[in-house]
PQR file of N, CA, C, O and H, with PARSE charges and radii, in Angstrom:
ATOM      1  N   UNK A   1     -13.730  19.834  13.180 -0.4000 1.5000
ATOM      2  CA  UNK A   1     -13.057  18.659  12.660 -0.0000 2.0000
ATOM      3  C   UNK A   1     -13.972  17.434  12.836  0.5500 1.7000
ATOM      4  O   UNK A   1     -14.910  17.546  13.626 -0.5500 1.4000
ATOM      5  N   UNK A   2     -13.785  16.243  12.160 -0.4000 1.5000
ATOM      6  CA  UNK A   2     -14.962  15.642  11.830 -0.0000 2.0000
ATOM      7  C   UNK A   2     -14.384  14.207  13.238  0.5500 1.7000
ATOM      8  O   UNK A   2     -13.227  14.256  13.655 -0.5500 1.4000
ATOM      9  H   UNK A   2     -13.023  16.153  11.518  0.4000 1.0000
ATOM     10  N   UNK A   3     -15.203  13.280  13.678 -0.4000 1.5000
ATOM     11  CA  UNK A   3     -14.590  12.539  14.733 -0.0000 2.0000
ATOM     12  C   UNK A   3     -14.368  11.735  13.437  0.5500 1.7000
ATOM     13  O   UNK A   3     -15.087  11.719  12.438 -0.5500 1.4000
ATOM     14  H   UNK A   3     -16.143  13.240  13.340  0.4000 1.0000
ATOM     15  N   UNK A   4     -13.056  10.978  13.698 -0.4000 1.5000
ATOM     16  CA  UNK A   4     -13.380   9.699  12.653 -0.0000 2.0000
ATOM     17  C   UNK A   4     -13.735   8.445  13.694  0.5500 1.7000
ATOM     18  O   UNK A   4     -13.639   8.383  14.920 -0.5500 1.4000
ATOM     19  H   UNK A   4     -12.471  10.991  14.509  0.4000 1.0000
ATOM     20  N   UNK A   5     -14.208   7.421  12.654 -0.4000 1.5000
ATOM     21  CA  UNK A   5     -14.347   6.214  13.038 -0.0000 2.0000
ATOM     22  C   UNK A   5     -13.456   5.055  13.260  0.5500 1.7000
ATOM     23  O   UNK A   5     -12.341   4.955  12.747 -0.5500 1.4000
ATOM     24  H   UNK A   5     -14.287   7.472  11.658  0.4000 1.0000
ATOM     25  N   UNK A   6     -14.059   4.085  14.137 -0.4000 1.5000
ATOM     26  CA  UNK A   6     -13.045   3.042  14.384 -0.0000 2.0000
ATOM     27  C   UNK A   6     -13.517   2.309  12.981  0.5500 1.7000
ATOM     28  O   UNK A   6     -14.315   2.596  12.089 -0.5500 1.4000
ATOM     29  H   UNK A   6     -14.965   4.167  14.553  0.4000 1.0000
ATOM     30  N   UNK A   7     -12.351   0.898  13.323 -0.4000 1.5000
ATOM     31  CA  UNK A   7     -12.458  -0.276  12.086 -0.0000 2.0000
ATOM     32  C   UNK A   7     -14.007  -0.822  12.348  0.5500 1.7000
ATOM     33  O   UNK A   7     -14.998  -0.735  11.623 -0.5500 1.4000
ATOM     34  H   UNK A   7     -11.703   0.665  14.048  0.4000 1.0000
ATOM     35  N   UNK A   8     -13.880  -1.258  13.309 -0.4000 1.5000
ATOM     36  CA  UNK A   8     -15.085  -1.732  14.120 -0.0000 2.0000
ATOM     37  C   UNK A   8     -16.098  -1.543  13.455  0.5500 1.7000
ATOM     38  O   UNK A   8     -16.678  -2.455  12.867 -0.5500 1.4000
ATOM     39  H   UNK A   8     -13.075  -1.328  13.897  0.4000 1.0000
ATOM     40  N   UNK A   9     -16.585   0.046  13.441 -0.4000 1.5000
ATOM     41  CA  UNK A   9     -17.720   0.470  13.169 -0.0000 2.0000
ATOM     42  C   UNK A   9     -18.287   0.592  11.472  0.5500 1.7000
ATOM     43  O   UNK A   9     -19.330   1.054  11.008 -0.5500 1.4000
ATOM     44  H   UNK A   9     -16.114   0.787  13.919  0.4000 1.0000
ATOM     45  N   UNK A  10     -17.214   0.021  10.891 -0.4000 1.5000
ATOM     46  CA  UNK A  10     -17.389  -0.299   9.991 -0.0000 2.0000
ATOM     47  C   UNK A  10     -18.269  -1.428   9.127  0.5500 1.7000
ATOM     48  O   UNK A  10     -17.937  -2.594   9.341 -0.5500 1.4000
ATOM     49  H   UNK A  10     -16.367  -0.354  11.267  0.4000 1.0000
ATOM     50  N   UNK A  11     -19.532  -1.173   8.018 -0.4000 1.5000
ATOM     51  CA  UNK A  11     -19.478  -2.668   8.074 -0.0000 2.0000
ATOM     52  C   UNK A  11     -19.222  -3.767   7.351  0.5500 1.7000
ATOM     53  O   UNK A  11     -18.796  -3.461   6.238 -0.5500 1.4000
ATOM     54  H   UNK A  11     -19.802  -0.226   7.844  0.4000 1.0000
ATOM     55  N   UNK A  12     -19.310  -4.963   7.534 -0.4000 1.5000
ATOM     56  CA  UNK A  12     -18.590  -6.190   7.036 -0.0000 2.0000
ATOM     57  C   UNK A  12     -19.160  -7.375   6.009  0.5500 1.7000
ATOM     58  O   UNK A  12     -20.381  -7.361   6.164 -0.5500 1.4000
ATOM     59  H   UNK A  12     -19.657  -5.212   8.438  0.4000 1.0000
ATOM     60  N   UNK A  13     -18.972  -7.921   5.482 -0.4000 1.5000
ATOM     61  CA  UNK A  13     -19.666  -9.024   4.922 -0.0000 2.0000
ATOM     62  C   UNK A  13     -18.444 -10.240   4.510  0.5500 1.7000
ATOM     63  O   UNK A  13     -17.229 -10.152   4.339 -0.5500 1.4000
ATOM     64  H   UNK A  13     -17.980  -7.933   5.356  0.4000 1.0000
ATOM     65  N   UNK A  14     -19.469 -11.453   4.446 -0.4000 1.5000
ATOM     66  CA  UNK A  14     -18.489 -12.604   4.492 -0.0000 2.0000
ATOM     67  C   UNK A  14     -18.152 -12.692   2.702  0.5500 1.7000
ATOM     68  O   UNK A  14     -18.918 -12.226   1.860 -0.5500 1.4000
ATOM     69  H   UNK A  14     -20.457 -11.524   4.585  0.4000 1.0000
ATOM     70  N   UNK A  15     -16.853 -13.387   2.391 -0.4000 1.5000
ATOM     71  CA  UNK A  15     -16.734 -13.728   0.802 -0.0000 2.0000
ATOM     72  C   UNK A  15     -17.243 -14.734   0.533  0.5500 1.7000
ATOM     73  O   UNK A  15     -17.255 -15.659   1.346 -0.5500 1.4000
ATOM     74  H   UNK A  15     -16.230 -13.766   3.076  0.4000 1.0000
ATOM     75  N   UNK A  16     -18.002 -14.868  -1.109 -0.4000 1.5000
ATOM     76  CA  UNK A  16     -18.485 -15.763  -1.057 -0.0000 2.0000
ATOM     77  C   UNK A  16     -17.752 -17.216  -1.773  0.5500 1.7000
ATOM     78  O   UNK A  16     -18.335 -18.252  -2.093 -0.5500 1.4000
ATOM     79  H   UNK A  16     -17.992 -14.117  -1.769  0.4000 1.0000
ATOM     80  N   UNK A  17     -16.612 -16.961  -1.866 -0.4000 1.5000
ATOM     81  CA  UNK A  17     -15.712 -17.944  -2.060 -0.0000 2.0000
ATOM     82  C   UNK A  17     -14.891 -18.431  -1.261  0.5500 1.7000
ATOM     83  O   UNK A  17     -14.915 -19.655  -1.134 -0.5500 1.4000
ATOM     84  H   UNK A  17     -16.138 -16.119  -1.606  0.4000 1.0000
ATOM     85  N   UNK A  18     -13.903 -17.639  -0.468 -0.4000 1.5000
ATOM     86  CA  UNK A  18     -13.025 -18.047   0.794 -0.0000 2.0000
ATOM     87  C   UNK A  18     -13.328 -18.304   2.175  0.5500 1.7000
ATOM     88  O   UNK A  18     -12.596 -18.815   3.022 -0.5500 1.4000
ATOM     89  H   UNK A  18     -13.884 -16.644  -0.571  0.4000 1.0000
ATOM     90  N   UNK A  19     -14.899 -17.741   2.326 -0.4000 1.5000
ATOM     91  CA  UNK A  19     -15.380 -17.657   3.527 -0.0000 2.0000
ATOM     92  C   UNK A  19     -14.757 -16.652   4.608  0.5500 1.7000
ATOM     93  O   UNK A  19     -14.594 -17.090   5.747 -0.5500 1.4000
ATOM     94  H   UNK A  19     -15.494 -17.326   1.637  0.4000 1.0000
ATOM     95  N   UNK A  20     -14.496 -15.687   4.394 -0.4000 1.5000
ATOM     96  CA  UNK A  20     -13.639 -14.801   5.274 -0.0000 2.0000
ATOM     97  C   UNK A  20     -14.012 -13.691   5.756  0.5500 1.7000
ATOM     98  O   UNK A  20     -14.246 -12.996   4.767 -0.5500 1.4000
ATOM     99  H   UNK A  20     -14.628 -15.332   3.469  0.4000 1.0000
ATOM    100  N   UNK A  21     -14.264 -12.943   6.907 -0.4000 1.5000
ATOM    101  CA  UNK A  21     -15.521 -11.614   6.722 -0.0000 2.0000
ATOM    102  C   UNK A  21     -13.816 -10.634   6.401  0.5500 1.7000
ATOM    103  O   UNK A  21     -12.642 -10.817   6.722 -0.5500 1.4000
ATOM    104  H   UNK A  21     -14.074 -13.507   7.710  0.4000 1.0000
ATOM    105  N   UNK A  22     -14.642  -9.504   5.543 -0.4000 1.5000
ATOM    106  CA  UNK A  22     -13.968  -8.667   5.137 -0.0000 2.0000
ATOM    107  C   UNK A  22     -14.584  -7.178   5.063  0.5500 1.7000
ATOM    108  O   UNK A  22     -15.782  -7.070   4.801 -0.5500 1.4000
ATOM    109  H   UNK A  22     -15.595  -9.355   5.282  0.4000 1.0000
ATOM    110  N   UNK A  23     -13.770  -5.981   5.296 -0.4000 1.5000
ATOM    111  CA  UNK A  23     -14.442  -4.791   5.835 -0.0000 2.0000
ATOM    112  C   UNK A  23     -15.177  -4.109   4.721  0.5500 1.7000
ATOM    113  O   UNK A  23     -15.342  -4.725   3.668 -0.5500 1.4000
ATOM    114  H   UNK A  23     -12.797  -6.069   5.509  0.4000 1.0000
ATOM    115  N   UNK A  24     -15.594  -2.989   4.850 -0.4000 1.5000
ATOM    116  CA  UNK A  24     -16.161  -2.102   4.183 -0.0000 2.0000
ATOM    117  C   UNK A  24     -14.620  -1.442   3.583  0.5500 1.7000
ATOM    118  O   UNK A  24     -13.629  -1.630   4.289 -0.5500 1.4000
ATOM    119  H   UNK A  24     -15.460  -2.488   5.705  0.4000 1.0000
ATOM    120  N   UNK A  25     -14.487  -0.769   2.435 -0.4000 1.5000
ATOM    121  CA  UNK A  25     -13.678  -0.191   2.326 -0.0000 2.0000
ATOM    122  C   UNK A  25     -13.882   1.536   1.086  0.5500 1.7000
ATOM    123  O   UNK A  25     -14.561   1.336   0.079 -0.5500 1.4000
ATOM    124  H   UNK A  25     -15.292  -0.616   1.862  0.4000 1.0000
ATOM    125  N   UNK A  26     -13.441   2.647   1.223 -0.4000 1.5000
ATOM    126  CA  UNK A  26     -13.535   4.195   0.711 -0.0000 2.0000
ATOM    127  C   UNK A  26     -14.181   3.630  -0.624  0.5500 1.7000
ATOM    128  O   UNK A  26     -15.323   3.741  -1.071 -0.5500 1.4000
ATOM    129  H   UNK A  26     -12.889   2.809   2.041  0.4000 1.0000
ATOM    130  N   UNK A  27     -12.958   2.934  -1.142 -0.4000 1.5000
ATOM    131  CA  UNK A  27     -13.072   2.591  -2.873 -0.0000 2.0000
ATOM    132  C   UNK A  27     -14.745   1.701  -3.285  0.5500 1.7000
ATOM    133  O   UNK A  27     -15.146   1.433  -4.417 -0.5500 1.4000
ATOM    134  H   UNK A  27     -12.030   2.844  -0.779  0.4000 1.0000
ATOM    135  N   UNK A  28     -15.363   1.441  -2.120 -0.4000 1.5000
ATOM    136  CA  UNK A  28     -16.710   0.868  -2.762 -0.0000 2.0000
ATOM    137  C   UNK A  28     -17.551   1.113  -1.869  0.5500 1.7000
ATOM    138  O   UNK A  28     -18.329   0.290  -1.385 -0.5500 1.4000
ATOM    139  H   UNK A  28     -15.037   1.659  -1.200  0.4000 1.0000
ATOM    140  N   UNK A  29     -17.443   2.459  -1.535 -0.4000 1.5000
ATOM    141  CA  UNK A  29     -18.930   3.383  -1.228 -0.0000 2.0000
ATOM    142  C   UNK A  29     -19.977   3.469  -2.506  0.5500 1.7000
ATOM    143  O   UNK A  29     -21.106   3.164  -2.119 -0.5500 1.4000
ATOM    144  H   UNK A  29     -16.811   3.128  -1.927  0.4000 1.0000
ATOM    145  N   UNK A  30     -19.952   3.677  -3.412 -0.4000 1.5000
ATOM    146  CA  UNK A  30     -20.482   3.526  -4.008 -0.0000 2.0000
ATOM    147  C   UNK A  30     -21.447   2.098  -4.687  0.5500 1.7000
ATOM    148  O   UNK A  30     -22.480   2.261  -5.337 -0.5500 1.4000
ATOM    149  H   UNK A  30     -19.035   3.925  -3.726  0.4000 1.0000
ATOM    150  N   UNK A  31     -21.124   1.365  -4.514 -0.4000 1.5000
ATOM    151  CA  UNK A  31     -21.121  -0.182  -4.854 -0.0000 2.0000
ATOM    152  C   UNK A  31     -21.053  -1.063  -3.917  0.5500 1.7000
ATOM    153  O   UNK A  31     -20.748  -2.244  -4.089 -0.5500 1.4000
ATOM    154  H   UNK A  31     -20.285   1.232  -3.987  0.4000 1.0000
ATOM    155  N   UNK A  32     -21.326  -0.557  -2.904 -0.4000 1.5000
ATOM    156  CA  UNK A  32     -21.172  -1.697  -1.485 -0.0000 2.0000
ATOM    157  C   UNK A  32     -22.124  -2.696  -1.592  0.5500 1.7000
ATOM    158  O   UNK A  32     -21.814  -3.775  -1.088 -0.5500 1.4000
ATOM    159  H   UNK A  32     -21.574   0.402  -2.765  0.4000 1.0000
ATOM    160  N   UNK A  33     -23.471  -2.579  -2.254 -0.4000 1.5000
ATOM    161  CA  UNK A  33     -24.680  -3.637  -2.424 -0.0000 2.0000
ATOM    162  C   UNK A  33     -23.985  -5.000  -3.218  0.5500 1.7000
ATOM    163  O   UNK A  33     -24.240  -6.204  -3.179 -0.5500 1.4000
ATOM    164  H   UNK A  33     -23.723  -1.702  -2.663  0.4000 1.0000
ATOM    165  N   UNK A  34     -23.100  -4.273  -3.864 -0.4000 1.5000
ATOM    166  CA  UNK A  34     -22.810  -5.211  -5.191 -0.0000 2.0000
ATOM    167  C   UNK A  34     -21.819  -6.048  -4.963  0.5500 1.7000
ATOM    168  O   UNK A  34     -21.872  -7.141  -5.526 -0.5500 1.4000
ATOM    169  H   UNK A  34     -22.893  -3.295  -3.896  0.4000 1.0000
ATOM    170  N   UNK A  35     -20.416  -5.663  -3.881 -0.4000 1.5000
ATOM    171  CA  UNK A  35     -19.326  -6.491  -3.520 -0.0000 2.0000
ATOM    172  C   UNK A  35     -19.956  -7.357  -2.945  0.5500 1.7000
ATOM    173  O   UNK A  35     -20.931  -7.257  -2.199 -0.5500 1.4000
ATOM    174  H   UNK A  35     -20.373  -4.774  -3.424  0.4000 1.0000
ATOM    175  N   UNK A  36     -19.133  -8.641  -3.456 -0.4000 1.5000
ATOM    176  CA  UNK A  36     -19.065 -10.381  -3.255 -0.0000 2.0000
ATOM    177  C   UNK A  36     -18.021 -10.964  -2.711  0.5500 1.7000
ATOM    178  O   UNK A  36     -18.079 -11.775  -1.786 -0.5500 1.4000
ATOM    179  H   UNK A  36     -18.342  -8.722  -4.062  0.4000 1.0000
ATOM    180  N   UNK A  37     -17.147 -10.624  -3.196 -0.4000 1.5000
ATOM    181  CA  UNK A  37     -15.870 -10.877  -3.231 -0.0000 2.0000
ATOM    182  C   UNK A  37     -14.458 -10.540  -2.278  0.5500 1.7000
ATOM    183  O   UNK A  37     -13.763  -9.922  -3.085 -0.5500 1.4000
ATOM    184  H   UNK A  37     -17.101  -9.965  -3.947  0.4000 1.0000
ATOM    185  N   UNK A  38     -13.884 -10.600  -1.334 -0.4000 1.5000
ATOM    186  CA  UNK A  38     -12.913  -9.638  -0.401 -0.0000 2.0000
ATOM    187  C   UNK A  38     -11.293  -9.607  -1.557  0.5500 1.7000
ATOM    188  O   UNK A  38     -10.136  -9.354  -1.218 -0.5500 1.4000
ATOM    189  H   UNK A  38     -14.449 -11.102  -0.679  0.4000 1.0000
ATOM    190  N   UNK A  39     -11.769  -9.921  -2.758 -0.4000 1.5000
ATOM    191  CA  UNK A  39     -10.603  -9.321  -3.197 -0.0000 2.0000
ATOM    192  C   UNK A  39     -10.339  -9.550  -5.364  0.5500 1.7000
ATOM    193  O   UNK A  39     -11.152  -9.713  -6.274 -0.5500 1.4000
ATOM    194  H   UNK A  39     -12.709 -10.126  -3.033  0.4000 1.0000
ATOM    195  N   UNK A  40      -9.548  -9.490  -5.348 -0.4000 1.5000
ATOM    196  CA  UNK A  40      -9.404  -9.983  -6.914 -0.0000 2.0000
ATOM    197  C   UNK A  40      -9.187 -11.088  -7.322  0.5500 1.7000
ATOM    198  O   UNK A  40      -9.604 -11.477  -8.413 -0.5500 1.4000
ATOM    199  H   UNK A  40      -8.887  -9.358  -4.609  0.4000 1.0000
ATOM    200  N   UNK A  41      -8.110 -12.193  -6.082 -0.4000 1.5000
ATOM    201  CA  UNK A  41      -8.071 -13.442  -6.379 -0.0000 2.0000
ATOM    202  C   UNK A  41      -9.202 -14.132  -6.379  0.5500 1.7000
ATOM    203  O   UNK A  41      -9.563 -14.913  -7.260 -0.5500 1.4000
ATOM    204  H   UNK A  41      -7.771 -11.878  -5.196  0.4000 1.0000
ATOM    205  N   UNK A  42      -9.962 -13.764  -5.070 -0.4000 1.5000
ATOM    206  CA  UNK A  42     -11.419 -14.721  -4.827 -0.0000 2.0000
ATOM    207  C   UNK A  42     -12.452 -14.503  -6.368  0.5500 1.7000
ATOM    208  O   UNK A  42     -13.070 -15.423  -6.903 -0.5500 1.4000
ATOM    209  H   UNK A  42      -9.669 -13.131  -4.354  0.4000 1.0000
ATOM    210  N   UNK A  43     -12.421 -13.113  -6.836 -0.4000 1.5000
ATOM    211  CA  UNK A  43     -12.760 -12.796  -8.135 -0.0000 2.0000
ATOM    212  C   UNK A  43     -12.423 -14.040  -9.159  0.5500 1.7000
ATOM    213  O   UNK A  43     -13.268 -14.760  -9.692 -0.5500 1.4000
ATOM    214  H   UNK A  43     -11.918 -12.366  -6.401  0.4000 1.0000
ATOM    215  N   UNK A  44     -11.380 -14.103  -9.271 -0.4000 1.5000
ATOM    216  CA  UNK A  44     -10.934 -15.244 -10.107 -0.0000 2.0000
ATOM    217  C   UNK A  44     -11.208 -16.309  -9.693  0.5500 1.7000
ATOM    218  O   UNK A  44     -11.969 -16.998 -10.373 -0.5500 1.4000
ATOM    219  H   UNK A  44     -10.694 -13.517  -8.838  0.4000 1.0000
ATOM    220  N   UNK A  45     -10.869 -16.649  -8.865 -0.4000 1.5000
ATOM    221  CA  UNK A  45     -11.250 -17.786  -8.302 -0.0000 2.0000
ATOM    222  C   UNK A  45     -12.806 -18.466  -8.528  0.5500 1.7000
ATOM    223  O   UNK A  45     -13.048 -19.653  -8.745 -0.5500 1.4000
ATOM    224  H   UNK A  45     -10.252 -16.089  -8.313  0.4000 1.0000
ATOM    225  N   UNK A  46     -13.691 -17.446  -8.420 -0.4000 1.5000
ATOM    226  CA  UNK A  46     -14.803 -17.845  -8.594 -0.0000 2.0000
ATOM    227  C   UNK A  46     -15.618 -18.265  -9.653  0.5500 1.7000
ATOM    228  O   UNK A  46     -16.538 -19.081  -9.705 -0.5500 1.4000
ATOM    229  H   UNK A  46     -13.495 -16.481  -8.244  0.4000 1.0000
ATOM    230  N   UNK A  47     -14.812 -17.154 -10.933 -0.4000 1.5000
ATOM    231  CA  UNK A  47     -14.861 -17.535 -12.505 -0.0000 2.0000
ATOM    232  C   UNK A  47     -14.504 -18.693 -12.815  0.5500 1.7000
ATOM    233  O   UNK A  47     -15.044 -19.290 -13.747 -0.5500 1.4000
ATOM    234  H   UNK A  47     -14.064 -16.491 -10.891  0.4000 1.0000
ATOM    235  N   UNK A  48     -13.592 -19.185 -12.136 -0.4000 1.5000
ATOM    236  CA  UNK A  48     -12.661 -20.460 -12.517 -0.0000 2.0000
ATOM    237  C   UNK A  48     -13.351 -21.532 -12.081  0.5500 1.7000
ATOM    238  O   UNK A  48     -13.372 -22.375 -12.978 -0.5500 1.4000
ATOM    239  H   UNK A  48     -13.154 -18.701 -11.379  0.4000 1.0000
ATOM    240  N   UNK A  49     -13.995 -21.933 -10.999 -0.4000 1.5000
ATOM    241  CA  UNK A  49     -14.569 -22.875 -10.866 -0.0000 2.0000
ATOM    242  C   UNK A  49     -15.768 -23.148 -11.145  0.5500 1.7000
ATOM    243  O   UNK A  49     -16.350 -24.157 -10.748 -0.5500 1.4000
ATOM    244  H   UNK A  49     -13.978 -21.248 -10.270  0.4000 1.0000
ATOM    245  N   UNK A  50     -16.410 -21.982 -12.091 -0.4000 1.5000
ATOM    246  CA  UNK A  50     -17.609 -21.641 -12.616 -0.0000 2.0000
ATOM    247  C   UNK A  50     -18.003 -22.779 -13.793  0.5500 1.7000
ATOM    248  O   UNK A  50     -19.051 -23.323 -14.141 -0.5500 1.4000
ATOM    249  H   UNK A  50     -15.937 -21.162 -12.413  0.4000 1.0000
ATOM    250  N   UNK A  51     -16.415 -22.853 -14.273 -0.4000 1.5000
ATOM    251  CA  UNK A  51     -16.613 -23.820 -15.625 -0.0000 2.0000
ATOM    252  C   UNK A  51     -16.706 -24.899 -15.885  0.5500 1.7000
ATOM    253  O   UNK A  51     -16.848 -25.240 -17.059 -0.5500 1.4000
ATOM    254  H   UNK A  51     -15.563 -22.411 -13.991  0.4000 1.0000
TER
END
């Protein structure tokens, strides 16, 4: 059986709109270089003040 991991050991990066550190998460193993964002609002958010 595999050990799992804590949250902890996870790792983190800050958003670059809200300022907030936010975890690693399953759904963006793939794409972890590329997340900016800790969510969909900050997403928007960021478009929006773009203009």
């Amino acid at each position: 059986m595999a050990k799992q991991r804590r949250k902890a050991d996870f790792p983190s990066k800050i958003c670059v709109v809200c300022g907030r550190p936010f975890q690693w998460r399953k759904k963006w193993a793939d794409c972890w270089q590329e997340v900016k964002y800790c969510s969909d609002r900050c997403r928007r958010r960021r478009s929006q003040s773009s203009r």
